[in-house]
C-alpha positions as CSV (number, residue, x, y, z in Angstrom):
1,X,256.2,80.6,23.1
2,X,255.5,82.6,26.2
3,X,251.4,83.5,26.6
4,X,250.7,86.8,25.5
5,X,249.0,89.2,28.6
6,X,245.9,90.9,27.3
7,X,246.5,94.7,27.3
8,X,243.2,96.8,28.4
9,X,242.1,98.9,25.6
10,X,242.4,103.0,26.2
11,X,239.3,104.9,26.0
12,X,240.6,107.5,24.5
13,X,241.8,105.9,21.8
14,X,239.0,103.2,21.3
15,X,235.4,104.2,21.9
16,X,234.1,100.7,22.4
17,X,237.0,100.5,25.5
18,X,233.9,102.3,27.7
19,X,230.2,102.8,27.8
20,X,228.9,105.9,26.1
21,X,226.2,106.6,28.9
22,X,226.8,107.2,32.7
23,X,226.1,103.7,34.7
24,X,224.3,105.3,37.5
25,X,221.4,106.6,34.8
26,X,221.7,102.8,33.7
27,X,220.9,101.7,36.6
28,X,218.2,103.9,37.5
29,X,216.2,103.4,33.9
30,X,217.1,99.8,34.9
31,X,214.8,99.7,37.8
32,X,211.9,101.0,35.5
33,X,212.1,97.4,33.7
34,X,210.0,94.1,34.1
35,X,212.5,92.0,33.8
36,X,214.3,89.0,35.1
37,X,215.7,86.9,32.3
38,X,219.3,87.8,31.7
39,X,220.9,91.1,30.2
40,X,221.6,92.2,27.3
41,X,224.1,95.0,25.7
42,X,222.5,97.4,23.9
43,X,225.8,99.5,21.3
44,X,225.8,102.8,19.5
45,X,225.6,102.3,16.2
46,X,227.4,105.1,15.0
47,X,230.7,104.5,17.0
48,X,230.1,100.6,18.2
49,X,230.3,102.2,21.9
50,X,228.8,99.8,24.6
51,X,226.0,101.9,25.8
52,X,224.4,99.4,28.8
53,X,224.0,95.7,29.7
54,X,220.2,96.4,30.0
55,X,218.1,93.3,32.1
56,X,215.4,91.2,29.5
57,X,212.4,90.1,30.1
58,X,210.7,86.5,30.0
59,X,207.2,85.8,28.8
60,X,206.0,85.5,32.2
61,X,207.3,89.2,32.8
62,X,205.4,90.6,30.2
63,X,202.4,88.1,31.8
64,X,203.3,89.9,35.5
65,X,203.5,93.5,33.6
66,X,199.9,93.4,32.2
67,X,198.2,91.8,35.0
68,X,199.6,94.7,37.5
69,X,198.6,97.4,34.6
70,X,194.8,95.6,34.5
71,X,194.7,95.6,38.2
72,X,195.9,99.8,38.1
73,X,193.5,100.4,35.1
74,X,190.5,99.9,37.2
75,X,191.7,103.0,39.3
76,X,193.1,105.1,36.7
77,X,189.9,104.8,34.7
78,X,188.1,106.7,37.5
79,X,190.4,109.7,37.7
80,X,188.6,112.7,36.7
81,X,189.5,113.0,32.9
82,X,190.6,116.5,33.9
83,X,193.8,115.2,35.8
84,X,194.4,113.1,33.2
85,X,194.8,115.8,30.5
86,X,197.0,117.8,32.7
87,X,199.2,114.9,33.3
88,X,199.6,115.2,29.3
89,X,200.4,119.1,29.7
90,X,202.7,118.9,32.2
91,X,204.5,116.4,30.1
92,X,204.9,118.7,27.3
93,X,206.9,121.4,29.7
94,X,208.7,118.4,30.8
95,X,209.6,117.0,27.4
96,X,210.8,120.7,26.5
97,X,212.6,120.9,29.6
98,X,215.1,118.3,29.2
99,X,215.1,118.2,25.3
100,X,218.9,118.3,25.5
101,X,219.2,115.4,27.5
102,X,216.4,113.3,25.6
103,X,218.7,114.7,22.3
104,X,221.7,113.4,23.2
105,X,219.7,109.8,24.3
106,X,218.3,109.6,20.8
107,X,221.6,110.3,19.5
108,X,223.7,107.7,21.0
109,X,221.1,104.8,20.6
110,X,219.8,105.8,17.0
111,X,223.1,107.1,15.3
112,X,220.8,109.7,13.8
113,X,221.9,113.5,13.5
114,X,220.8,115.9,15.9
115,X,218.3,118.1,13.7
116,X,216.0,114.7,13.6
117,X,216.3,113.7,17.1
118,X,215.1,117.4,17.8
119,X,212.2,116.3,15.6
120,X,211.3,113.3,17.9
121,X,210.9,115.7,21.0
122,X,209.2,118.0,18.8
123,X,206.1,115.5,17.5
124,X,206.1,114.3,21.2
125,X,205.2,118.0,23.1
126,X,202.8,118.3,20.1
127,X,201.1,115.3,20.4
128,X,201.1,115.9,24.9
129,X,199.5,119.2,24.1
130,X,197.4,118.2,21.3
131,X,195.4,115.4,23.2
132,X,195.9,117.6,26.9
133,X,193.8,120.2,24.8
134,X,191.1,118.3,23.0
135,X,190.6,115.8,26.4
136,X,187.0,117.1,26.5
137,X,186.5,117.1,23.2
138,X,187.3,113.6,22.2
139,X,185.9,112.0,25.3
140,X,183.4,113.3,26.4
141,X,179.7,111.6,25.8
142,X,178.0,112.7,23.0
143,X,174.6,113.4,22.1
144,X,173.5,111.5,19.1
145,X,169.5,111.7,17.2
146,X,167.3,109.3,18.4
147,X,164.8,107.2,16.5
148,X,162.1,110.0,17.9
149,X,162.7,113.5,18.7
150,X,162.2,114.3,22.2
151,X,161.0,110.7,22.9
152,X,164.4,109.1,22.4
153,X,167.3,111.0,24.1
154,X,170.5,108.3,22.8
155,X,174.4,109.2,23.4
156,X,177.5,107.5,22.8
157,X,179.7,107.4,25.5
158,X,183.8,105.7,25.0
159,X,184.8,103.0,27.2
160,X,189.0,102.3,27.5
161,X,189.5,98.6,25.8
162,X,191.8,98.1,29.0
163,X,195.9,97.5,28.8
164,X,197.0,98.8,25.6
165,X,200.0,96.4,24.5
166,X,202.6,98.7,22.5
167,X,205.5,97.8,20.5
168,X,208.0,100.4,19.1
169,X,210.2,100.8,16.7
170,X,214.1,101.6,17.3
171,X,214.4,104.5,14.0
172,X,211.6,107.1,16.2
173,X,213.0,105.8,20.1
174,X,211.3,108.7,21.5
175,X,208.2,109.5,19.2
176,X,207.1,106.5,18.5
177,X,207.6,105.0,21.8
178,X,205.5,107.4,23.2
179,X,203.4,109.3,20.8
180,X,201.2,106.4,20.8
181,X,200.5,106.2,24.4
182,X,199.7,109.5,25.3
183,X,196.1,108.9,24.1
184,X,195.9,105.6,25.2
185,X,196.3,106.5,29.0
186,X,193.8,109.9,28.3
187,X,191.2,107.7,27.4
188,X,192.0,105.6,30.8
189,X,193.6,102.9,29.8
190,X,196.9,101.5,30.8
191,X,199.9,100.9,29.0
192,X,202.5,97.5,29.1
193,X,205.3,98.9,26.3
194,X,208.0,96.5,24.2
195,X,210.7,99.3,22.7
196,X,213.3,98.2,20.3
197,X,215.6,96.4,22.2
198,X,218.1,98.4,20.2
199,X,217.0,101.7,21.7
200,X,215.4,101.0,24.9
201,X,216.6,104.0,27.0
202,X,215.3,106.7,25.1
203,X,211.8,105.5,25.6
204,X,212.4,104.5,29.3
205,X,213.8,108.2,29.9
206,X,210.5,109.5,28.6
207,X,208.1,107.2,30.6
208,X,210.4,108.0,34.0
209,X,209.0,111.8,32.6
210,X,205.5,110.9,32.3
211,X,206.0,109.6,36.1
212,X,207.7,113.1,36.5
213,X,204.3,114.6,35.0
214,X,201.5,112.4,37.5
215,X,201.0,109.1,35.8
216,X,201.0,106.8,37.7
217,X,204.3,104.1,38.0
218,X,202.0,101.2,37.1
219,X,199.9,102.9,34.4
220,X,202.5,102.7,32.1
221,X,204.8,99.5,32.8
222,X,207.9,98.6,30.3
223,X,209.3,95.1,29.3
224,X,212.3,94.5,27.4
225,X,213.4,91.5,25.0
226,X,213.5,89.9,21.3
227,X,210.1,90.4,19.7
228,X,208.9,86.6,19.2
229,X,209.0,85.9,23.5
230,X,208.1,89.1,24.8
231,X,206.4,90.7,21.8
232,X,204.2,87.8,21.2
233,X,203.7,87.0,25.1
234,X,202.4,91.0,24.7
235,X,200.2,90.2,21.7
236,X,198.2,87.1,24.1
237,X,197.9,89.2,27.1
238,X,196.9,92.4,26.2
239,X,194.0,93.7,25.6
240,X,194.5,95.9,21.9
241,X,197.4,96.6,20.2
242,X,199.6,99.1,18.7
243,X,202.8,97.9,16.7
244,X,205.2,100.4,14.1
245,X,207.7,97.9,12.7
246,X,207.6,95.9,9.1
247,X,204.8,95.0,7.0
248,X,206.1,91.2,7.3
249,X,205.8,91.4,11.2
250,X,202.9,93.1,10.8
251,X,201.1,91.0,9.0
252,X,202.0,88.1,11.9
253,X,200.6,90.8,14.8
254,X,197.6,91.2,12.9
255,X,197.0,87.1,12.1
256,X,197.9,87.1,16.5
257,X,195.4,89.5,17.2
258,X,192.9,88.6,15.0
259,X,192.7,84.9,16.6
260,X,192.2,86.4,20.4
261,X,189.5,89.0,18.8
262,X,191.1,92.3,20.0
263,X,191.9,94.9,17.8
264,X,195.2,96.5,16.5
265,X,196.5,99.3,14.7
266,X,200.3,98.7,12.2
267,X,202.3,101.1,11.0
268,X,204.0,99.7,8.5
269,X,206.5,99.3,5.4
270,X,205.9,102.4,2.4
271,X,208.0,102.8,-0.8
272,X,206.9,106.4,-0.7
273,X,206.9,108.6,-4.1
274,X,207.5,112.1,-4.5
275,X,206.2,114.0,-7.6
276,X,207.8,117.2,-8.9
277,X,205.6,118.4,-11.3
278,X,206.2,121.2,-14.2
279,X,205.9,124.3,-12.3
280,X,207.4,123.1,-9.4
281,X,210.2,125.7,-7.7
282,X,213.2,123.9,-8.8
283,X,215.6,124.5,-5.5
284,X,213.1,123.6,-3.3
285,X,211.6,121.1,-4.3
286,X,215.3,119.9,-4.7
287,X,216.3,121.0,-0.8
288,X,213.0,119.3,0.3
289,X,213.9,116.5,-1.4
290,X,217.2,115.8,0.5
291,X,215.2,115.8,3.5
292,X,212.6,114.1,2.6
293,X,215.5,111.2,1.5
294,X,217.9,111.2,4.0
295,X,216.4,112.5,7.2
296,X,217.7,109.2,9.1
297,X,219.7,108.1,6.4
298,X,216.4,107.1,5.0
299,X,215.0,104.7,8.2
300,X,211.7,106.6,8.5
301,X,208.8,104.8,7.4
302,X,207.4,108.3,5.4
303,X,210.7,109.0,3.6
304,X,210.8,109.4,0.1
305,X,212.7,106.6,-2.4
306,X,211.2,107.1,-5.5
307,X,211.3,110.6,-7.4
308,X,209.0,111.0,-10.3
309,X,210.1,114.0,-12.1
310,X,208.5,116.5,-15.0
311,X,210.4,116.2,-18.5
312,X,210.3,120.1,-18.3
313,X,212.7,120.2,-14.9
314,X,214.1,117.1,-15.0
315,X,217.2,118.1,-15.7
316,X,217.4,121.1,-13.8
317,X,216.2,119.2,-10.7
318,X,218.5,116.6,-10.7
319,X,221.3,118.9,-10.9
320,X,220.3,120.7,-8.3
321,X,219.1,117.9,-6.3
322,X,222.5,116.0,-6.6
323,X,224.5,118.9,-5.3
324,X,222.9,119.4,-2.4
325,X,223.2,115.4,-2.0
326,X,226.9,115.6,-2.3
327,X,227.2,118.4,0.2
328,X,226.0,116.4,2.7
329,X,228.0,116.0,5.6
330,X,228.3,112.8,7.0
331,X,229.4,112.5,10.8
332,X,229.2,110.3,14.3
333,X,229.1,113.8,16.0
334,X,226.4,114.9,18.0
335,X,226.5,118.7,16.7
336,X,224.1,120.9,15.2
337,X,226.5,120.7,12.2
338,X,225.5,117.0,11.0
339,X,223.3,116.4,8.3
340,X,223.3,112.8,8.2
341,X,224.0,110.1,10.4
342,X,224.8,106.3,10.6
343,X,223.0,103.4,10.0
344,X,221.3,101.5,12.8
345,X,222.9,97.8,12.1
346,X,225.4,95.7,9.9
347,X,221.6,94.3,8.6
348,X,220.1,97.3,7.7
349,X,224.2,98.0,6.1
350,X,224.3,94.8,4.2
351,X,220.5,95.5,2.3
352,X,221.5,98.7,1.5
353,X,224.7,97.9,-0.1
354,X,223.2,95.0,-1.5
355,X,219.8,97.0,-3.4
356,X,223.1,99.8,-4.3
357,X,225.4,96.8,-6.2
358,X,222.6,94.9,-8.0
359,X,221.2,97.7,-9.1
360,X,224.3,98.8,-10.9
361,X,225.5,95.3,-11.6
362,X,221.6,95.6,-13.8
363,X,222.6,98.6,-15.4
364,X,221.3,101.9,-13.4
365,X,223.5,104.9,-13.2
366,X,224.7,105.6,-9.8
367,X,224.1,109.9,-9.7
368,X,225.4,110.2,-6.1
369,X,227.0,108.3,-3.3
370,X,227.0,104.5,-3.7
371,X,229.3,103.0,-0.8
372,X,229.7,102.6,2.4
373,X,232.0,104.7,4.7
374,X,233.5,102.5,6.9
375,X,236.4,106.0,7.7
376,X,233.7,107.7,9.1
377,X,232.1,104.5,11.2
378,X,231.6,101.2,10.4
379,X,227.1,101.4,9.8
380,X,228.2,104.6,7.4
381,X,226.5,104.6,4.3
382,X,226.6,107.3,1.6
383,X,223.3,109.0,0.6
384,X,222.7,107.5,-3.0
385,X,220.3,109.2,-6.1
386,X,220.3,106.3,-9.0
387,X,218.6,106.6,-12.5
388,X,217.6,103.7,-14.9
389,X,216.3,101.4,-12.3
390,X,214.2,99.1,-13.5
391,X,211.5,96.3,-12.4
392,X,214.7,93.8,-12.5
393,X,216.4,95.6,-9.3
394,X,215.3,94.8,-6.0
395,X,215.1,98.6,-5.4
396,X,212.9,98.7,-7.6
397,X,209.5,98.0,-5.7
398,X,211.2,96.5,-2.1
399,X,211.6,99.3,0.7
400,X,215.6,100.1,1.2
401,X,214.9,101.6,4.6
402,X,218.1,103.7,4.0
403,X,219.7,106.3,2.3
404,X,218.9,105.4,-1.3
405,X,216.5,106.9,-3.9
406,X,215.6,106.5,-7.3
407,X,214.9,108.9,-9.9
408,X,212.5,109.0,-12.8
409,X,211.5,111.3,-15.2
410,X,208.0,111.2,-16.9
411,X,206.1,113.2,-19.0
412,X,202.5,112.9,-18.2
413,X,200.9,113.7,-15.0
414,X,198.3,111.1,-15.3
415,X,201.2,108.4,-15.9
416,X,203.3,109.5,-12.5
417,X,200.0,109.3,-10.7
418,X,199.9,105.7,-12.0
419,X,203.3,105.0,-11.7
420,X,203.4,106.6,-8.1
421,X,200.3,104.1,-7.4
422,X,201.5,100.8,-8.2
423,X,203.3,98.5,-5.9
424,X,201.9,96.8,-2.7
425,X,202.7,99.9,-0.7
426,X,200.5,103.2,0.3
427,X,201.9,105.1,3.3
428,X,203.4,108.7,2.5
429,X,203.4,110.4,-0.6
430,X,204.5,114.0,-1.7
431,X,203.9,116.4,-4.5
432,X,205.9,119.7,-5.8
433,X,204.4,122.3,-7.4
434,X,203.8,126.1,-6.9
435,X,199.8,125.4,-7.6
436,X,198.9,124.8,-3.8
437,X,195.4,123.8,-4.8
438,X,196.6,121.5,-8.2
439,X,198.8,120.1,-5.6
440,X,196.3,119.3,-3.1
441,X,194.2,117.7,-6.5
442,X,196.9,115.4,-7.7
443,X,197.6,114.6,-4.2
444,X,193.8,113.3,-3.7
445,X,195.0,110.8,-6.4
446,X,197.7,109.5,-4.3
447,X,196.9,106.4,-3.1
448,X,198.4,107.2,0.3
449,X,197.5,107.7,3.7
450,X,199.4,110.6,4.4
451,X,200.3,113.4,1.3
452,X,202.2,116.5,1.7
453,X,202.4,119.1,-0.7
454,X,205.5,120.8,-1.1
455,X,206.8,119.0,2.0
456,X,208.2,115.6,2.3
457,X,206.6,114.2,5.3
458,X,206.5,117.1,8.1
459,X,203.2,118.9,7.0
460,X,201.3,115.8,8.0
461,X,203.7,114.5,10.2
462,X,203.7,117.5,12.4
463,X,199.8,118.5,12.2
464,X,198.4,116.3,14.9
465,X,195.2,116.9,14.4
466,X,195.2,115.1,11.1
467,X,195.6,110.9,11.0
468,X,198.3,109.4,10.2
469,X,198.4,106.1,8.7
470,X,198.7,103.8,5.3
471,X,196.8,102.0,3.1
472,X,197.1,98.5,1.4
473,X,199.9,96.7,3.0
474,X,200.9,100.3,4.6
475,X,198.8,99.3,7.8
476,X,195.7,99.3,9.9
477,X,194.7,102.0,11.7
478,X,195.5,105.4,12.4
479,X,197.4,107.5,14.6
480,X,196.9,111.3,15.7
481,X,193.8,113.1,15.7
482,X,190.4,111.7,16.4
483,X,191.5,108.6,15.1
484,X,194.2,108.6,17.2
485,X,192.6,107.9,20.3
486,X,189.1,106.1,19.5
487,X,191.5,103.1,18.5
488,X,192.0,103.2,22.2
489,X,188.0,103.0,23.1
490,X,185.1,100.5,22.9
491,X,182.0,103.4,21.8
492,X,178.9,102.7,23.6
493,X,175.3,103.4,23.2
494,X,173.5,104.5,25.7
495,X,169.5,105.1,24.8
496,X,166.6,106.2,27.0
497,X,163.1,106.1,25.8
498,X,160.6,108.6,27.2
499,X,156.5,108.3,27.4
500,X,155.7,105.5,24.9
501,X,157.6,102.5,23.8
502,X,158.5,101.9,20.2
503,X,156.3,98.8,20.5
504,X,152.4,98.2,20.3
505,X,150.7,99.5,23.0
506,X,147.8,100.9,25.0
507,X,145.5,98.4,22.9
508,X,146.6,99.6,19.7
509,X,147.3,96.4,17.4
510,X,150.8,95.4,16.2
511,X,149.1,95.9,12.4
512,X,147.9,99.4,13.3
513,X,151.4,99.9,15.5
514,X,153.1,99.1,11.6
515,X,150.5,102.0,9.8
516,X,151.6,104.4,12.6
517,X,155.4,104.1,12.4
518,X,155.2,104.3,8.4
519,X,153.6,107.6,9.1
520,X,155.7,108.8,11.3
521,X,159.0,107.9,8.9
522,X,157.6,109.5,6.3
523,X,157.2,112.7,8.2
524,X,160.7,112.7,9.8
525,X,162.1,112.4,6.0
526,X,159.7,115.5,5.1
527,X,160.8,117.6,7.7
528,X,164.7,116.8,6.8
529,X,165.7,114.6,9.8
530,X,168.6,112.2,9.0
């Protein structure tokens, strides 16, 4: 038998026969890497196209990356907090500028439709011009009471913890890349950042930016690698940090942390509920509802997959909602036209069909969806509404992290607060009803750390000046707002005393010193001092 001569593929009939992104703009992004351990090839999940053979990093990379950030972070601590804010600023124009380009980025690494990679650029300029515009605000030293009035003048002033360590997600490759680091480097501190090393160009496209904007190249430094070497080389050299990722993982980051003593803030897993109560608006809470779903074919941390429903619309919701599910159009394209996109990996594939199957081999009704679609690409999974799961289905209380949902209908409000409340999780939450302010009141019953009435998760999402964060094994910490950035500072008290000490003196005895200071307490609480 004569050997057979291997035929080169053609591009235009086989997308994996080429790269999906220009080599020169590999190459450049390249160079922004601390890295010397091989290469690796990153794929586009929604057509398998090789995207780039991208260079990892080794653990003493990461150990190089954070000493050259702690040597820069005693300069960039200095710079006038004015310049730092409009670093931020000008980084919000930028952002906005190229938002087609970043798009498209987010696009081919994430397999996401277009409408919520437009979100990631969105939350980013928000969260720029958010913390360019509060700079002063946040960061300056405050005056605080003293233990005398007049005597005592005491403020608190906000020291940077040093090189920020931060560890992103591949689902938000822009946002949550970056989001998170915007305050840290306002505050003055620098940043050494792991990104999925799924989706590692989107975030390195928006740090080149930030160098665009005035930060400077070694104020923000990027590694790149498998999360046990240069993730965990991260967690021993840095000085705080800031992971989004799984509530297993996180639970290891935090144990890391907590034995070197520095802090941390986790984003983590959520099985998030959505309540649709008796007087909701019927279509849309039901168009709200596919968002809130299958915005990234489910893989957002704050998407809905469990609907509790009112006896009085159930059946009118679920009608309407399953339409609108079925309408759905599924696509790798990169148009305005997609509604939702791909999957990110064969894993995240194989739990989703595998929650889908047991749950109807157990006996739950599959309303919508319920396969993969392997026509359209091979990471396509239909979005999926089931009914009847019970506690004996793994999609039951376990987080899908994909396009699946469950439906239940109640008749109390009292028992869907319950219901919506149990589990290990406490992340997002949403209610539906057209009583803003009963809303807001069953929402304050929502053991969650973000709740959005009559949204899904873009109220709170979007409003930066709120935190964002979950409770139980949701996470530590909080992002946005106030919150946001004091993770990123050590508060300290500064106290000067004036005239007298608050000791014993001037021959008065320590006895009469005692007699004296009861007086004086008792006055201060007369007069109304705190």
């Amino acid at each position: 038998m004569s050997e057979q001569t291997s035929i080169p593929a053609d591009p235009e009939l086989d997308p994996t026969a080429s790269y999906a992104t220009d080599q020169s703009v590999i190459r450049r992004l390249s160079g922004l890497l601390r890295a010397t351990a091989g290469t690796r090839t990153s794929y586009a999940p929604a057509t398998g196209q090789p995207i780039a053979d991208l260079p990892t990093s080794s653990a003493d990379d990461v150990t190089a990356a954070v000493r050259a950030a702690r040597k820069t972070q005693q300069t960039w601590r200095r710079v006038p907090l004015a310049e730092r804010a409009a670093i931020l600023l000008r980084y919000h124009d930028l952002v906005l500028d190229h938002r087609h380009e970043l798009v498209d980025l987010i696009i081919r690494e994430s397999g996401k439709a277009r409408k919520q990679a437009f979100e990631e650029l969105a939350h980013v300029a928000l969260t720029a011009r958010y913390y360019g515009r509060k700079a002063f605000e946040l960061l300056e030293p405050q005056r605080k009471l003293g233990i005398f009035p007049v005597l005592t003048r005491a403020e608190e002033r906000f020291a940077p913890k040093g090189v920020v360590g931060i560890i992103s997600p591949w689902n938000y490759p822009l946002t949550m890349a970056i989001s998170d680091g915007l305050p840290a480097i306002l505050a003055g501190n620098t940043v050494v950042h792991k990104p999925d090393s799924q989706t590692p160009l989107t975030a390195l496209r928006g740090i080149e930016l930030l160098y665009e904007a005035g930060l400077p190249r070694e104020a923000w430094l990027a590694v790149n690698g498998d999360g046990p070497t240069v993730g965990g080389a991260l967690i021993q050299n840095a000085d705080y940090i800031c992971f989004t990722g799984s509530t297993k993982t996180g639970r290891l980051v935090a144990r890391q942390c907590g034995e070197r003593l520095i802090g941390c803030s986790l984003e983590l897993g959520g099985k998030n509920p959505m309540l649709v109560l008796r007087d909701a608006d019927i279509n849309r809470a039901a168009e709200g509802a596919v968002r809130a779903c299958f915005a990234n074919a489910g893989q957002l941390c704050v998407s809905m997959e469990r609907l509790y429903v009112a006896d009085q619309v159930y059946d009118a919701f679920v009608t309407a909602f399953v339409d609108r599910v079925k309408k759905l159009r599924l696509s790798a394209g990169t148009g305005w036209d997609v509604d939702m996109g791909s999957l990110i990996s064969k894993a995240q594939l194989e739990t989703v069909t595998r929650h889908v199957e047991d749950a109807r081999e157990k006996g739950a009704t599959v309303l919508a969806g319920g396969k993969p679609r392997p026509d359209i690409g091979e990471l396509f999974y239909e979005p999926t509404v089931l009914s009847g799961v019970t506690p004996a289905m793994e999609c039951f209380d376990n987080e899908t992290f994909g396009p699946v949902v469950s439906i239940y209908r109640f008749s109390d409000e009292s028992e869907a607060i319950q219901r919506a409340n149990e589990g290990e999780y406490g992340l997002n939450a949403s209610v539906w009803t057209r009583d803003g302010r009963r809303g807001r009141a069953v929402a304050a019953q929502l053991t969650a750390g973000t709740v959005n009435v009559n949204e899904g998760y873009g109220a709170t999402f979007g409003s930066i000046d709120t935190p964002m964060g979950g409770m139980r094994s949701s996470g530590l910490g909080r992002r946005q707002g106030v919150e946001g950035i004091r993770r990123y500072v050590e508060p300290q008290a500064i106290a000067t005393q004036r005239l007298i000490p608050i000791a014993a003196s001037h021959g008065i005895s320590d006895e009469k010193f005692a007699e004296l200071m009861t007086g004086a307490l008792r006055v201060l609480k007369k007069i109304g001092r705190p």
